[in-house]
C-alpha positions as CSV (number, residue, x, y, z in Angstrom):
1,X,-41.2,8.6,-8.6
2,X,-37.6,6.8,-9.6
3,X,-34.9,7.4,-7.5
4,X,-31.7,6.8,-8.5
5,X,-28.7,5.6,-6.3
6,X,-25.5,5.5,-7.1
7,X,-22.6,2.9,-5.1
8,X,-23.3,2.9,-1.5
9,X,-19.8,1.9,0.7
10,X,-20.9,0.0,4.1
11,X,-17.1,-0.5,5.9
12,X,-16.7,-3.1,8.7
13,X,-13.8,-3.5,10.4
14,X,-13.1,-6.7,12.1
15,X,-9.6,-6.3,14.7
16,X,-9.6,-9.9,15.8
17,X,-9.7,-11.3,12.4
18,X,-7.5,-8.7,11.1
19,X,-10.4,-8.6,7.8
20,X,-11.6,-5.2,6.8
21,X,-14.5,-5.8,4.1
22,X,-16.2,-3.1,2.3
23,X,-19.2,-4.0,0.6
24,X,-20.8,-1.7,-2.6
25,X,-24.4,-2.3,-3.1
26,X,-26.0,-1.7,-6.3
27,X,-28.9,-2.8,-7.9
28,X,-27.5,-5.5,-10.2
29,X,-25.7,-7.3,-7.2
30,X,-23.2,-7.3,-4.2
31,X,-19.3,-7.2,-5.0
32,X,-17.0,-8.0,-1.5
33,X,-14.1,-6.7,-1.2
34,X,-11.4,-7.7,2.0
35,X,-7.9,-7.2,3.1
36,X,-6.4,-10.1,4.7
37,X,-3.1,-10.6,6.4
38,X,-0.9,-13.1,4.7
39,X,1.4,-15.0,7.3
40,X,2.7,-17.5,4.6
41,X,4.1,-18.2,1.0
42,X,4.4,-14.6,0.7
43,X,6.2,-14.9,-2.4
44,X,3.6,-16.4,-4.3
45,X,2.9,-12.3,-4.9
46,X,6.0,-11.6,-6.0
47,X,4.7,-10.4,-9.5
48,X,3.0,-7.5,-7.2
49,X,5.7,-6.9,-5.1
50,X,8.2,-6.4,-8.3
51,X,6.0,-3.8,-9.4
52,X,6.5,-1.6,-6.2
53,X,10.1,-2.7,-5.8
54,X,11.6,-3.9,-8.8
55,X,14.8,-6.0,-7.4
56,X,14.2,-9.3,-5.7
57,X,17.0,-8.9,-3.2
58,X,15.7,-5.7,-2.1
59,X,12.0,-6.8,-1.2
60,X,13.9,-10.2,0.5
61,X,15.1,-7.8,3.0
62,X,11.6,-6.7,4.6
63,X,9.6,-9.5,3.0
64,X,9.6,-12.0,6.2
65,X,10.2,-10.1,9.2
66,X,7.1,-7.2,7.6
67,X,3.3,-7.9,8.1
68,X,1.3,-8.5,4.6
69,X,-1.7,-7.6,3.5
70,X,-4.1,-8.4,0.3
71,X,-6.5,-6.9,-0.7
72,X,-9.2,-8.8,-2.6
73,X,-12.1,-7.9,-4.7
74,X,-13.3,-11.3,-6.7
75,X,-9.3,-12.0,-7.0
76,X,-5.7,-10.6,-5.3
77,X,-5.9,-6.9,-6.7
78,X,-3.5,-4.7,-4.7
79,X,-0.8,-6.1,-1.5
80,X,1.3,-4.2,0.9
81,X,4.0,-5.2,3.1
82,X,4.5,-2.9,6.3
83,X,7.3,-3.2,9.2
84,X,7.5,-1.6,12.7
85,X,10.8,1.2,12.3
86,X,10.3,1.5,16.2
87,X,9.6,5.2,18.2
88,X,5.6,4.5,17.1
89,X,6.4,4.3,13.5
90,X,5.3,1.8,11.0
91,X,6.6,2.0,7.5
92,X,4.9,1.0,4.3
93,X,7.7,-0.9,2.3
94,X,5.9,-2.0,-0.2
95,X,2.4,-1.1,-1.6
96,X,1.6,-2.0,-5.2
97,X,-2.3,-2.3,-7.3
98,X,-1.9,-4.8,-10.3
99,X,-1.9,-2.5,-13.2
100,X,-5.3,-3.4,-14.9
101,X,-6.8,-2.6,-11.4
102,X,-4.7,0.7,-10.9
103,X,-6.6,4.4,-9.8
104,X,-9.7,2.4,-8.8
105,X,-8.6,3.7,-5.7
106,X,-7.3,0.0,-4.2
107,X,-4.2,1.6,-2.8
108,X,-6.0,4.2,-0.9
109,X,-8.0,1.8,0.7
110,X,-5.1,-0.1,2.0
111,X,-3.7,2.8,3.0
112,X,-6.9,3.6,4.9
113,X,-7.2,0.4,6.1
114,X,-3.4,0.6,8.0
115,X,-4.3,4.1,9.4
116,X,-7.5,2.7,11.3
117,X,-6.0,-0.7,12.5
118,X,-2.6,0.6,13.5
119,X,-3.9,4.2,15.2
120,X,-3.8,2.5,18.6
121,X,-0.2,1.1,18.5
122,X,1.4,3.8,16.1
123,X,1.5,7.6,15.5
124,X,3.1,7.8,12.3
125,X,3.0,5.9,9.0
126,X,5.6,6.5,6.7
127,X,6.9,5.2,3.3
128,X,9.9,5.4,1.4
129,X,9.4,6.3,-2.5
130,X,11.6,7.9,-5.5
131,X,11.4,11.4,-6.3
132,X,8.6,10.1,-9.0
133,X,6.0,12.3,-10.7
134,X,3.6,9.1,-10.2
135,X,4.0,8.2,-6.4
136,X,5.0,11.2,-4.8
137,X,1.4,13.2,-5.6
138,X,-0.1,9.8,-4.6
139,X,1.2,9.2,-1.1
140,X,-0.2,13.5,-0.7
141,X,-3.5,13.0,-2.1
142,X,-3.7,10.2,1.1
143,X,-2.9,12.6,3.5
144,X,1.0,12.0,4.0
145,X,3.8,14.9,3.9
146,X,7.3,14.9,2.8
147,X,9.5,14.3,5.9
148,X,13.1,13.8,5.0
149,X,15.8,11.8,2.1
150,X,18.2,9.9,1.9
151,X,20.3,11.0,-0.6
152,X,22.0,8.1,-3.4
153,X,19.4,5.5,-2.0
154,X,18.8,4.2,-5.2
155,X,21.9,4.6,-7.0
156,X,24.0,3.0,-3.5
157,X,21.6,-0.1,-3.3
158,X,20.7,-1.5,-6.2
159,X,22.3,-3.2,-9.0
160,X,21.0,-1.5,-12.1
161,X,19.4,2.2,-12.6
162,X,15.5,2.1,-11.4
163,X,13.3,4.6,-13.7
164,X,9.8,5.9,-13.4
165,X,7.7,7.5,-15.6
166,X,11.2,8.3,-17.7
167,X,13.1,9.8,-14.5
168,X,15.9,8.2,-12.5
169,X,15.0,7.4,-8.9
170,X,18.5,8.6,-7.0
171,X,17.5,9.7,-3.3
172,X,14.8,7.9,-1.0
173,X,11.8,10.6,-0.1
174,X,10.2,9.5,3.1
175,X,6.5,10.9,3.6
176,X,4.8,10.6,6.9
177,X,1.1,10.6,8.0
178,X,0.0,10.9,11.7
179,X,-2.5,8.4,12.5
C-alpha cells in the first residue's frame, strides 16, 4: 500500500530569540524557513521596502524608530517593518514579498507571525494601505477589517502621484485585526 503525503507545516515559535521557523517536510528533502528581527543596516533592504512604499523619504520616517523583520526561505524573501501607534496598537508600515516570491503566501505568514508574538503586548494590528484592488482584499483574506481614512494621504505627502494596478492611491485606508 503507497501512501501519498503531501507538505506537512511543523511551526515553532521561539520568544527569546525572536525566530519563528516553519519547516515543510517532503520526501525529496527539508526547506527552513525563519523570520528574524533585523536591529541593523536596515537599509540594505531597501529594494523590498520601495516595493511597499515607493518614496525613500517616506519609509525614512518609520524605518529606524520601527521593529524589522525578514523572512527567509534559502534567501531574504518578504520583510516588514512594524511600530508601536500606542493605546495597544501596533501598526504594520511596511510589508512587502519580492515579486518572484509573491502569493506563495510569504506575507501571510509574517502577518501570522506578528499576530502570535505581539498577542500578549497588543490588541490590535493595523496597517495603512491605498484604496488598491491588490492590497485591500489581501489585508481581509488575513483576517483584518476596514477601520477608518485619511483622506488626501497620498496626494498631501508625497512628491509624485503613487499608482497601483492603474488606480491612483489618494486617501490612506487603515484595516485593523484584533490579536
Amino acid at each position: 500500500m503507497t501512501v501519498k503525503l503531501s507538505t506537512i507545516f511543523k511551526m515553532e515559535l521561539s520568544f527569546f530569540s525572536h525566530i519563528i521557523r516553519i519547516q515543510k517536510f517532503k520526501f525529496d528533502g527539508v526547506i527552513d524557513m525563519k523570520i528574524r528581527e533585523v536591529n541593523e543596516n536596515k537599509k540594505q533592504f531597501i529594494s523590498l521596502l520601495l516595493l511597499a512604499d515607493e518614496q525613500e523619504s517616506m519609509v525614512d520616517r518609520y524605518l529606524e524608530k520601527g521593529t524589522m523583520y525578514v523572512l527567509e526561505d534559502n534567501d531574504v524573501k518578504a520583510e516588514c517593518v512594524v511600530t508601536d501607534e500606542g493605546n495597544e496598537i501596533l501598526e504594520i508600515k511596511n510589508i512587502a514579498v519580492d515579486p518572484e516570491n509573491q502569493g506563495k503566501g510569504y506575507g501571510k505568514t509574517l502577518i501570522d507571525f506578528l499576530a502570535i508574538k505581539y498577542a500578549d503586548k497588543y490588541s490590535i494590528l493595523q496597517v495603512g494601505t491605498g484604496e488598491s484592488p491588490l492590497t485591500v482584499p489581501f489585508y481581509e483574506k488575513c483576517g483584518f477589517v476596514r477601520s477608518h481614512n485619511i483622506p488626501n494621504f497620498f496626494t498631501d505627502n508625497y512628491d509624485h502621484p503613487i499608482y497601483e494596478c492603474g488606480v491612483q492611491l489618494i486617501d490612506m485606508v487603515y484595516l485593523q485585526r484584533h490579536i
